[in-house]
C-alpha positions in Angstrom: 18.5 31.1 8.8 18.2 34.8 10.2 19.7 35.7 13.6 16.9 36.4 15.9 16.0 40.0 16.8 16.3 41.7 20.4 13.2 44.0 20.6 14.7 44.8 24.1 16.8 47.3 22.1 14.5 48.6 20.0 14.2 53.0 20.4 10.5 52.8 20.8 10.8 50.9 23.7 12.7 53.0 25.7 12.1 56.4 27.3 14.6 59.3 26.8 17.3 59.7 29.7 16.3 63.7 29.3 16.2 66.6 26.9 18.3 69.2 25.8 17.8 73.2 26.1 15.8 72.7 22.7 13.3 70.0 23.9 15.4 67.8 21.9 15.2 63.5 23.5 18.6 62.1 24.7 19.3 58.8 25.2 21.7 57.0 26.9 24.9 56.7 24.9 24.0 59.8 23.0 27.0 62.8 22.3 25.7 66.0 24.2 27.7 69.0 24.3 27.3 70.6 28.2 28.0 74.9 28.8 26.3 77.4 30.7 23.2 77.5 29.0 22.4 74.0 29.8 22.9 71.0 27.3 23.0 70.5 23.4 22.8 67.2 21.7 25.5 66.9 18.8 24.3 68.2 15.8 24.2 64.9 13.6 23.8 65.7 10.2 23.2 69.6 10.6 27.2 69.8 11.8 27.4 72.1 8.6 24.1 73.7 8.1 24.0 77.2 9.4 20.6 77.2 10.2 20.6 74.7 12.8 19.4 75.5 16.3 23.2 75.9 18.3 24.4 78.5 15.7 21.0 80.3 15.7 21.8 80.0 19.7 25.6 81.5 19.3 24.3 84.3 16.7 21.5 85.3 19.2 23.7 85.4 22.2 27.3 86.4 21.0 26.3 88.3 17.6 27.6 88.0 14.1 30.0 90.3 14.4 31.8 88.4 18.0 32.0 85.3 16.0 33.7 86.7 13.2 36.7 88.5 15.2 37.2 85.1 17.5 37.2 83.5 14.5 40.1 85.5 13.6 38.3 87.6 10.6 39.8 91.4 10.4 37.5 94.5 10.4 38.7 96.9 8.1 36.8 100.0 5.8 36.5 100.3 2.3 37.8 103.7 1.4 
């Protein structure tokens, strides 16, 4: 015999807790990542895809070029 199902638990059934600074719903019990601009939900799956929305964020307010030197990239010129 199958255990019986709590619907109390299912998502549709309950109302987000709030959203993040991309409209994104966040439940309770959800990873959200909290700064100056406001809060981000973890990135899930996207953790590795360049074009999600937090590194479209950090491109837009640090610039390429920022990210590369902090992440420890040198500048140099091609003579």
């Amino acid at each position: 015999m199958l255990p019986e199902i709590d619907y109390s638990k299912d998502p549709q059934n309950v109302s987000p807790y709030c959203y993040d600074i991309f409209g994104d719903e966040i439940y309770r019990g959800d990873t959200v990542y909290c700064g100056d601009e406001g809060m981000m939900c973890d990135p899930g799956a996207d953790n590795f895809d360049s074009g999600n929305q937090i590194m479209s964020l950090l491109v837009q307010q640090l610039g390429t070029r920022y990210i590369l030197e902090q992440l420890g990239y040198e500048k140099r010129v091609i003579e």
